[in-house]
TORZALUM-628681 format. One record per residue (C-alpha): residue in one letter; x, z, y. Coordinates in nm, 2 decimals. Each point is the difference from the previous one (the first is absolute). Layout:
BEGIN
+--------+--------+--------+--------+
: residu :     xx :     zz :     yy :
+--------+--------+--------+--------+
:      A :      X :      Z :      Y :
...
+--------+--------+--------+--------+
//
This chain:
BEGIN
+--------+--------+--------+--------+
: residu :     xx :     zz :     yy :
+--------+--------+--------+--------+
:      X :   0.00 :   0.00 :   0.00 :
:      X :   0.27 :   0.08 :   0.25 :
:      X :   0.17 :  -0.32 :  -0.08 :
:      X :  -0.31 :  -0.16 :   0.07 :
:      X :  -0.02 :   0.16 :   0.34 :
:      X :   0.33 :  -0.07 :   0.06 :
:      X :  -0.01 :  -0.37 :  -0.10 :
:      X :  -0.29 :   0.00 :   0.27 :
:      X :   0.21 :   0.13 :   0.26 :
:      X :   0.21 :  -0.24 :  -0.04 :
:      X :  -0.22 :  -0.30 :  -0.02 :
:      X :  -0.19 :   0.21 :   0.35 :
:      X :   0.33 :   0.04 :   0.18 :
:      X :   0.14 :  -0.37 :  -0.09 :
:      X :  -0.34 :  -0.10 :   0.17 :
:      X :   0.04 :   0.20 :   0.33 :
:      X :   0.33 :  -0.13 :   0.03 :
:      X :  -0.09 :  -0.37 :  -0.05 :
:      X :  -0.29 :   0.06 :   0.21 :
:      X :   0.22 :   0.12 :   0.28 :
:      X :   0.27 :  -0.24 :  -0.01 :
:      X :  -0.33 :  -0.27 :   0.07 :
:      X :  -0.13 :   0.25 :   0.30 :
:      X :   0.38 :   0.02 :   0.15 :
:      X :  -0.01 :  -0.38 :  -0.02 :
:      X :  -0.35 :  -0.04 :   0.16 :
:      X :   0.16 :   0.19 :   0.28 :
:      X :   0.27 :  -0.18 :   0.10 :
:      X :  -0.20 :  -0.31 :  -0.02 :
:      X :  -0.18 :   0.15 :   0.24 :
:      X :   0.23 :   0.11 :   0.17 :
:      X :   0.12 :  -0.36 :   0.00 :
:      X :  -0.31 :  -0.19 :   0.13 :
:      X :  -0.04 :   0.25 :   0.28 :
:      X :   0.37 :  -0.05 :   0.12 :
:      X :  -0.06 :  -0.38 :  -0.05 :
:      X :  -0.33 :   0.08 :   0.25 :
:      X :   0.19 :   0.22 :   0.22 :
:      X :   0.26 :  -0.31 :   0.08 :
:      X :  -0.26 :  -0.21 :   0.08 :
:      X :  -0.16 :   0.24 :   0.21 :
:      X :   0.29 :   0.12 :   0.20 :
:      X :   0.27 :  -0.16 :   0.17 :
:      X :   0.33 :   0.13 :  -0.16 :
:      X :   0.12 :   0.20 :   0.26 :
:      X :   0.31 :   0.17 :  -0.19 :
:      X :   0.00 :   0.30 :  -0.18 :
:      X :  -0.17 :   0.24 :   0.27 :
:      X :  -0.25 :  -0.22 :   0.10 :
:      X :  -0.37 :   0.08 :  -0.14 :
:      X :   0.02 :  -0.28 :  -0.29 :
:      X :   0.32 :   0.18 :  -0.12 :
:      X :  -0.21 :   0.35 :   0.03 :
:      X :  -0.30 :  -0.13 :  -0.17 :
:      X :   0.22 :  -0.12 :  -0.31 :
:      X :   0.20 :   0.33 :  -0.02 :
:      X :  -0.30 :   0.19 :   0.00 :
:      X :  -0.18 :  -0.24 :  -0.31 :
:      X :   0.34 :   0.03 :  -0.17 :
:      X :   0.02 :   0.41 :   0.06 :
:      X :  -0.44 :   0.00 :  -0.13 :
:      X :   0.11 :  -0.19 :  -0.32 :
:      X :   0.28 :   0.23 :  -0.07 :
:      X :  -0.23 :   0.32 :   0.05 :
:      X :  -0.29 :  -0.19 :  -0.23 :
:      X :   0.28 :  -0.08 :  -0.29 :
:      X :   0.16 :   0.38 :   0.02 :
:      X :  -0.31 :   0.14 :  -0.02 :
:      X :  -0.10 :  -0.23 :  -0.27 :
:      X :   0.31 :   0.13 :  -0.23 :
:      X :  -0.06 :   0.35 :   0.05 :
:      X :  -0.34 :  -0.05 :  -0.13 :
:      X :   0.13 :  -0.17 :  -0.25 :
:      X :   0.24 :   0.28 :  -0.09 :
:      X :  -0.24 :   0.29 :   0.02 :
:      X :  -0.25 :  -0.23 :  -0.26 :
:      X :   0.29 :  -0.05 :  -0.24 :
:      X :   0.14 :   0.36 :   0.06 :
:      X :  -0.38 :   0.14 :  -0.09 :
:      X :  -0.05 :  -0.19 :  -0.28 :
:      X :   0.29 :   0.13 :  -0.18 :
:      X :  -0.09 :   0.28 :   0.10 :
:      X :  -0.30 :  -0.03 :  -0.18 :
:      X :   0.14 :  -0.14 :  -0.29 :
:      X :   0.29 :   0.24 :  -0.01 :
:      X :  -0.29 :   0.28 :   0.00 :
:      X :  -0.20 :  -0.19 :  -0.28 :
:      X :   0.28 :  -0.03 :  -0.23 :
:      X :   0.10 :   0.39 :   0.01 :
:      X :  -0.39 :   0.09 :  -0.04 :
:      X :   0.04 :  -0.25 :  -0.32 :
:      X :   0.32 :   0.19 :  -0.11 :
:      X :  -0.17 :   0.32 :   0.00 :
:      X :  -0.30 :  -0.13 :  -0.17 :
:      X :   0.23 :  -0.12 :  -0.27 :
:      X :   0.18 :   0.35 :  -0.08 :
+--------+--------+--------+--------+
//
C-alpha cells in the first residue's frame, strides 16, 4: 500500500513539475508579446525612458509569478511526502 502511495506521489509530483515548466513558458510568452506591444507603443527612449520602465517592470512581474510558482510547487511535493512518509510508518506499525 505505501508503495502504492508512493508510486502516486511520484506520478503527482512529475505532473506538477511538467505542468509548471508549461505555466513558466506561458509567461514569458507573455512576457514576450507584451514587450513586442510595448516597442510598438513607445518610442525607445533608452534605458530610463518609460518603454525601458514598462519592460523592467513585466520582466520583474514574471519573475515574481514564476518564484512564486516553485514555491508552491515545493510545499505540494514537500506535503505529499509528507503524507506518504506518514502513511508508510502507519503501514509499518500495522504490520508488527
Amino acid at each position: 500500500m505505501a508503495d502504492s502511495a508512493s508510486k502516486d506521489t511520484q506520478e503527482a509530483a512529475e505532473q506538477l513539475i511538467e505542468t509548471l515548466g508549461d505555466n513558466q513558458q506561458s509567461a514569458m510568452d507573455a512576457v514576450r508579446n507584451f514587450v513586442d506591444t510595448v516597442d510598438g507603443a513607445f518610442p525607445d527612449l533608452g534605458e530610463d525612458g518609460p518603454r525601458g520602465e514598462i519592460i523592467d517592470a513585466a520582466f520583474k512581474m514574471s519573475e515574481q509569478i514564476v518564484s512564486a510558482s516553485n514555491r508552491l510547487a515545493l510545499n505540494i511535493v514537500q506535503a505529499a511526502g509528507n503524507a506518504v512518509d506518514d502513511l508508510a510508518a502507519r503501514a509499518s506499525d500495522e504490520t508488527e
